[in-house]
C-alpha positions as a printed NumPy array, in Angstrom:
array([[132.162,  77.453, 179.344],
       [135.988,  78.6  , 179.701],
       [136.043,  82.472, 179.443],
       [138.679,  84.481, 177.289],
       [142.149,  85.047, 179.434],
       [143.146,  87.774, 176.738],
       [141.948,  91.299, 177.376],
       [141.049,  94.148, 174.867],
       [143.187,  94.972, 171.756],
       [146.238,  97.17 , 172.908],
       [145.746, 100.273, 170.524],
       [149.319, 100.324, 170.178],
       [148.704,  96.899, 168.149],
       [146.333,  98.454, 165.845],
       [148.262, 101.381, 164.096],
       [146.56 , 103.576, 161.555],
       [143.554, 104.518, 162.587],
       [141.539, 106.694, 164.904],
       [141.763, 104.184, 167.516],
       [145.344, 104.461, 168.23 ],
       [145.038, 108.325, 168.367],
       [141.753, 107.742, 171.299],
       [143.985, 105.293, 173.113],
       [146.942, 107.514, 173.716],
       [144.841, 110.375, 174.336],
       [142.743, 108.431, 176.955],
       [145.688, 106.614, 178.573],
       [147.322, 110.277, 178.87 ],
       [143.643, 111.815, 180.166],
       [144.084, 108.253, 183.02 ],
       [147.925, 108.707, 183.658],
       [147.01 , 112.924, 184.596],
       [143.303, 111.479, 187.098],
       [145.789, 108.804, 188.32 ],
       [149.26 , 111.045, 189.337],
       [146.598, 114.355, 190.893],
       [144.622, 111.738, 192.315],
       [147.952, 109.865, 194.179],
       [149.551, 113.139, 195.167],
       [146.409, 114.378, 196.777],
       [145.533, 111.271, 198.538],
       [149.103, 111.871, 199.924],
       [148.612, 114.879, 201.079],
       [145.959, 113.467, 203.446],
       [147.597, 110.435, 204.622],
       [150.502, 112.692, 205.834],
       [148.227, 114.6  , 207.776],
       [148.115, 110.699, 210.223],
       [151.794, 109.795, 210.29 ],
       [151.977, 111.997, 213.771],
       [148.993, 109.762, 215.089],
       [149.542, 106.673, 213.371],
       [152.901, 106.41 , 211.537],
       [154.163, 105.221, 208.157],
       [153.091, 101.884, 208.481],
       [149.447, 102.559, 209.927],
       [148.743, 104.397, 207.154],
       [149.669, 102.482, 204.618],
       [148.146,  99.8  , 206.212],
       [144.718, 101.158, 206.39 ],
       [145.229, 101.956, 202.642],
       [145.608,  98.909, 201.727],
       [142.687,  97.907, 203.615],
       [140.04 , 100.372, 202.22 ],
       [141.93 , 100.62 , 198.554],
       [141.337,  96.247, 198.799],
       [137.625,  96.101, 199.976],
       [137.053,  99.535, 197.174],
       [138.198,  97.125, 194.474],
       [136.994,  93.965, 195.316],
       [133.575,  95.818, 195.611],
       [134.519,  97.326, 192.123],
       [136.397,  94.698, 190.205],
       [134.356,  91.699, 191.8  ],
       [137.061,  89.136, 190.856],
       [135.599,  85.615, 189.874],
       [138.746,  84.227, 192.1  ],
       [137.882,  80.18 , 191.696],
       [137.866,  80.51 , 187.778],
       [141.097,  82.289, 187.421],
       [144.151,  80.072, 186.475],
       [147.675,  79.608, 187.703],
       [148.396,  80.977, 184.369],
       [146.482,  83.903, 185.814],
       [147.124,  83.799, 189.811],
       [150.871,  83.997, 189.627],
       [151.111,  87.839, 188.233],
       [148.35 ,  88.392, 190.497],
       [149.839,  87.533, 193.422],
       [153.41 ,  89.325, 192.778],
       [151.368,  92.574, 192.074],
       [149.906,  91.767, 195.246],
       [153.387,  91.757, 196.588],
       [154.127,  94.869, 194.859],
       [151.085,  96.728, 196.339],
       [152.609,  95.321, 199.792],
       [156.291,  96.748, 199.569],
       [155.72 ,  99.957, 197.463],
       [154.085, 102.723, 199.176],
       [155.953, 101.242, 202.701],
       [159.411, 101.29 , 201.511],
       [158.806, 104.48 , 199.843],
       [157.478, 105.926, 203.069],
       [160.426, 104.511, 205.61 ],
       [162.169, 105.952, 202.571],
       [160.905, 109.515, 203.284],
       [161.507, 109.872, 206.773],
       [165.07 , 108.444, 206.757],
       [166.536, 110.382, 204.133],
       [163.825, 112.773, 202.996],
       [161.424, 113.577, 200.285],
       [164.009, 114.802, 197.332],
       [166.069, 112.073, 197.397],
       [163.686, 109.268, 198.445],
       [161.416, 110.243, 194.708],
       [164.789, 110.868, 193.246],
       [165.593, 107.242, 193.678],
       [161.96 , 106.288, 193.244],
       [161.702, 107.608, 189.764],
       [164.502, 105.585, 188.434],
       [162.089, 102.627, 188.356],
       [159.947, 103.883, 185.574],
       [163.072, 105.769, 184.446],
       [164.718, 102.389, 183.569],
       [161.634, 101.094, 182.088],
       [161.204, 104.269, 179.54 ],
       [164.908, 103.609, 178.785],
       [164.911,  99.888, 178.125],
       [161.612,  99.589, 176.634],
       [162.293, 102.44 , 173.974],
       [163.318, 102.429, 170.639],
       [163.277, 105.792, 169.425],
       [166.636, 108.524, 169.951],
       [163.356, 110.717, 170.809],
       [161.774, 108.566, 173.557],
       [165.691, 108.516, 174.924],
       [165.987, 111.867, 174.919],
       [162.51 , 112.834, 176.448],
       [163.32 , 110.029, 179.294],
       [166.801, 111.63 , 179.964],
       [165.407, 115.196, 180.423],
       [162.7  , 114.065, 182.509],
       [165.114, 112.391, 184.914],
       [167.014, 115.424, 185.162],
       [164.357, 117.504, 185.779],
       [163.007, 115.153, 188.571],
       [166.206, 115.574, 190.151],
       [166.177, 119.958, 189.664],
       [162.658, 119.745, 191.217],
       [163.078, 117.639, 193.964],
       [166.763, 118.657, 194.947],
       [167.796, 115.497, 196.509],
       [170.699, 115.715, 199.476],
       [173.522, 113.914, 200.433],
       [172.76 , 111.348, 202.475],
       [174.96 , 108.337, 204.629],
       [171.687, 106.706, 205.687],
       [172.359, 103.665, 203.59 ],
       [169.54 , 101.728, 205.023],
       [167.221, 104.719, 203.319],
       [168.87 , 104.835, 200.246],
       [168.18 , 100.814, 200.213],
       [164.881, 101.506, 200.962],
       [164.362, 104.107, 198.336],
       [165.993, 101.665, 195.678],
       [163.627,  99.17 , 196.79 ],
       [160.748, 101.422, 195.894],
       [162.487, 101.481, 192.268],
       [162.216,  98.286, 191.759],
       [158.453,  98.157, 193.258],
       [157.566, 100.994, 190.605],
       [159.247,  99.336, 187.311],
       [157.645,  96.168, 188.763],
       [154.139,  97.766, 189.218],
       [154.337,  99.3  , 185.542],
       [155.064,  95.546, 184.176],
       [153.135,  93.052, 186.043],
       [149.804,  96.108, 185.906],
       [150.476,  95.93 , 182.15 ],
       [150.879,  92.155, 182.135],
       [147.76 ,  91.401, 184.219],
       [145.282,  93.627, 182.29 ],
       [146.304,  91.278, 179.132],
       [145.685,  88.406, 181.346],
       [142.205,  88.898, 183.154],
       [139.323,  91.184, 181.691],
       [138.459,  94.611, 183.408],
       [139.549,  94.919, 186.167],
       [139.472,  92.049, 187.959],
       [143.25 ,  91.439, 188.077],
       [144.01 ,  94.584, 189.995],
       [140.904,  94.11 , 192.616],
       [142.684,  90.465, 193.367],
       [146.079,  92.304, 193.692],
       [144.423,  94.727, 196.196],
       [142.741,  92.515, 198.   ],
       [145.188,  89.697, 198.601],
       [147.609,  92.522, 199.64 ],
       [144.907,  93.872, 202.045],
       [144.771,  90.529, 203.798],
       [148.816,  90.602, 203.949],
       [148.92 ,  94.488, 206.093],
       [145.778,  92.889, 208.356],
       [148.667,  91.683, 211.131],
       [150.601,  94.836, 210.505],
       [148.009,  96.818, 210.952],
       [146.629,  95.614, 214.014],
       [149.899,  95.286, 215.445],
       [150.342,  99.125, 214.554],
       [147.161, 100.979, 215.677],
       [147.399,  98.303, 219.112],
       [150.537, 100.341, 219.541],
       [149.37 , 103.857, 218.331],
       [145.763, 104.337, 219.143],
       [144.286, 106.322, 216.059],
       [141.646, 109.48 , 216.081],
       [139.037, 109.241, 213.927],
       [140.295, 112.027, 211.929],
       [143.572, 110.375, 211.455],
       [141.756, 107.15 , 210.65 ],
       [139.67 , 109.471, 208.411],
       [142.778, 111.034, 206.834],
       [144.472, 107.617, 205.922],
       [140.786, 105.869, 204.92 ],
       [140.869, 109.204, 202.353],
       [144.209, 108.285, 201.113],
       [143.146, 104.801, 200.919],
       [141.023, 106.12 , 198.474],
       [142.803, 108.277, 195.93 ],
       [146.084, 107.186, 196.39 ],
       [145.43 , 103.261, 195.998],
       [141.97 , 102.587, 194.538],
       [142.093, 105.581, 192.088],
       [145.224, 105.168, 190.762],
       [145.245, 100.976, 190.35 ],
       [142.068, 101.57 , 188.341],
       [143.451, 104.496, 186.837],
       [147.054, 102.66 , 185.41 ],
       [145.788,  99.249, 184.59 ],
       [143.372, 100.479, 182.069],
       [145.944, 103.038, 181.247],
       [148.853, 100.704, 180.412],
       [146.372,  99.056, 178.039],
       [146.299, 102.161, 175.966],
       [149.905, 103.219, 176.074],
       [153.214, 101.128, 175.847],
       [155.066, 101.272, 179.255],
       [158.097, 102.97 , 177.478],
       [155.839, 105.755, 177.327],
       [154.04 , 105.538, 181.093],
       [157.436, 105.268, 182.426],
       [158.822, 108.388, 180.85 ],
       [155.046, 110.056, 181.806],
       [155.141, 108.843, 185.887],
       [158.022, 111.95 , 185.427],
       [154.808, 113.79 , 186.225],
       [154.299, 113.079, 189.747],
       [156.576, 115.212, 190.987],
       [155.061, 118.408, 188.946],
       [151.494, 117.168, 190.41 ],
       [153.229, 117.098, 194.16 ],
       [154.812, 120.52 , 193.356],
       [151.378, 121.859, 192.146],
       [148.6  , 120.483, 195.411],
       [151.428, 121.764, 197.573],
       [151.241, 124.919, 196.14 ],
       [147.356, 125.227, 196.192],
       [146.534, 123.013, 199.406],
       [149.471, 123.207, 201.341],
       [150.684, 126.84 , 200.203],
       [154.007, 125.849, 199.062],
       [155.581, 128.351, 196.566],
       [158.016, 127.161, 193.82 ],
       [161.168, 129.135, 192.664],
       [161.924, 130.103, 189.727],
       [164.776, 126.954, 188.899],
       [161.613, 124.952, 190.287],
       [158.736, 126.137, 187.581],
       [161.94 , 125.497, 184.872],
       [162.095, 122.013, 185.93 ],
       [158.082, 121.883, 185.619],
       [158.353, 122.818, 182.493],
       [160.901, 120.882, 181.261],
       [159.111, 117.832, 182.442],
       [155.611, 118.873, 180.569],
       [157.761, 119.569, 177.602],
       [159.347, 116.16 , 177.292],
       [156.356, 114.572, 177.859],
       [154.711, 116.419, 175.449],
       [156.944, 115.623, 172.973],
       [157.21 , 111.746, 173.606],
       [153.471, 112.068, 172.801],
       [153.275, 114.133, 169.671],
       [155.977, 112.182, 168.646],
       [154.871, 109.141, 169.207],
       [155.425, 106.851, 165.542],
       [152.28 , 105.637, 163.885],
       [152.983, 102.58 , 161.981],
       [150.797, 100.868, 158.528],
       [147.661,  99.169, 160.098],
       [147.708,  95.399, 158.968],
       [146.451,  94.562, 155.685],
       [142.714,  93.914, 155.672],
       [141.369,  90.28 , 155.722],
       [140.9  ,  88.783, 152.69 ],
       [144.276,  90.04 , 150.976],
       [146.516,  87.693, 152.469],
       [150.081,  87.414, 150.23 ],
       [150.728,  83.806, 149.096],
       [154.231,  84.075, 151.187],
       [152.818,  84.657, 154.472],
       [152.326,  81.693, 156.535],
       [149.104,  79.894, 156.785],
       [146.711,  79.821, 159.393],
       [147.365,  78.141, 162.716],
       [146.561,  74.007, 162.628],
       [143.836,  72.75 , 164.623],
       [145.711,  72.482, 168.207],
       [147.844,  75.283, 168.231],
       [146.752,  78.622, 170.153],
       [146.752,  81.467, 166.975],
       [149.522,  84.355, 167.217],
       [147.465,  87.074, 168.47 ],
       [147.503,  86.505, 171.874],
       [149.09 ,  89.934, 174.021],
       [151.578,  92.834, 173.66 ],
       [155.081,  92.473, 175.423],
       [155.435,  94.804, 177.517],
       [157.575,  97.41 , 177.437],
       [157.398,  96.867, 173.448],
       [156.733,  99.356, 170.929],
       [156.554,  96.995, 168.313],
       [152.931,  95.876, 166.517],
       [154.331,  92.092, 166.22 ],
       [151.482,  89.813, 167.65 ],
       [152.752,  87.143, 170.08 ],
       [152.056,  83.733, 170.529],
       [151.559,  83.973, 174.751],
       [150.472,  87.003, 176.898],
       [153.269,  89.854, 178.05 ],
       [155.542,  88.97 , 180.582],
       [155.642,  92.519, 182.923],
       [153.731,  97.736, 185.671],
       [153.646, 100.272, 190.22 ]])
């Protein structure tokens, strides 16, 4: 027997009831386990770059956040379809380029400006995905704030800045094809392909690294950790997130990264915040707060059996029904006829 390609009901589709309310409340209670859990994993994987590098680290990542999901997700990989395999793979490619570019990023041109320009990947997807003044607004203050809290500085390093662009793209990218792929495969199968497949691309990288830089086991420790909660956690954590929330709304809530950085480096690392800082903290929480309370609740569909005369029939024998997947990005409750085409 052929299993379903569709995954669960987005609760953005089904507006009216308690379920939409759970959704966005549990996609916020993932987005907060997923954004702690990346900065902390960070925190440890920094702690290797003087052993190991960048690229070592992210390499072992990939390795330990692959063989965590495929142990997780266990992906039936012969029954999934080209319909299937082909978001797969460029989230695979995705997992691949992010965190490295992002990284090279960071140590050409800094911290401040390298998440400066990495935010305005989810930045442009809050902004082109939303349909509310509000959402606007709420996306524009959180960009702003980003840019207070992480006080990005001029740079000439063009390379860096192209590398810090790069990671944009990698982030709007991960938002679409994560959302895209959890309509596609059930649980979480999807991502633990993604993972893995991207595991197997770092294995020559890798090697080719730690042959170069011989690694400790505490710095192989330290990068195995951020492997962890910086990879595993927070695939996990998104994909079932973006099937609770429309990505207008993740992209305009990744704004929170930067508050979580702020925050472990002030308990772990002992890194005090001024006072322009905690202003730009609160900004952020503020505008996401309000893109949540605000968030519009539209009629729930009319219950079977009270079907106007004017609406169209029934799908023919032969022709798929139009409730397949959510476009992404979408606020809108319209069913479609195919899965989203799609996010990190």
């Amino acid at each position: 027997m052929r299993r379903s390609t569709q995954g669960p009901p987005h609760p953005e589709d089904v507006r009216g009831g308690p379920a939409a309310g759970s959704g966005r409340l549990a996609g916020v209670a993932l987005m907060c386990g997923s954004g702690l859990a990346n900065q902390s994993g960070a925190a440890m994987g920094a702690l290797a770059f003087p052993v190991i590098g960048p690229a070592g680290v992210v390499a072992v990542r990939q390795w330990v956040a692959g063989l965590v999901l495929l142990a997780v997700g266990r992906p039936r990989l012969r029954a999934f379809t080209w319909r299937q395999w082909w978001p797969v793979l460029c989230l695979a490619l995705v997992f691949a380029t992010m965190n490295l570019s992002l990284y090279t990023a960071i140590d050409r041109i800094g911290l401040g400006l390298a998440v400066t320009l990495e935010f305005l990947g989810p930045l442009a997807v809050a902004l082109t995905a939303s349909r509310r003044p509000v959402d606007l607004l709420c996306a524009l203050v959180a960009g702003a704030a980003v840019v207070v809290l992480t006080r990005p500085e001029a740079t000439t390093d063009y390379a860096g800045i192209a590398l810090g662009l790069v990671a944009a793209v990698c982030w709007a990218s991960y938002i679409l094809l994560n959302r895209l792929v959890g309509a596609r495969l059930p649980g979480v199968e999807g991502s633990a392909a993604a993972a893995g497949v991207s595991a197997l691309l770092y294995l020559p990288i890798g090697i080719g690294v730690l042959a170069h830089h011989p690694p400790s086991l505490r710095a192989l420790g330290y990068a195995a950790l951020a492997g962890v909660l910086s990879s595993a956690v927070p695939f996990l954590a998104d994909l079932l997130a973006l099937r609770r929330v429309p990505a207008r709304f993740f992209g305009i809530f990744m704004s929170v990264n930067p508050v979580l950085a702020a925050l472990v480096g002030l308990v772990v690392l002992d890194q005090t915040l001024e006072g322009v800082e905690w202003l730009a903290v609160a900004a952020i929480v503020v505008a996401n707060a309000l893109s949540i309370l605000t968030a519009g609740r539209r009629p729930a569909p009319p219950p079977a059996g009270r079907r106007s005369a004017a609406l169209p029939a029934p799908a023919t024998r032969g022709h798929a029904p139009a409730t397949r997947g959510h476009a992404p990005g979408a606020d809108s409750a319209t069913p479609q006829n195919a899965a989203p085409a799609h996010s990190p």
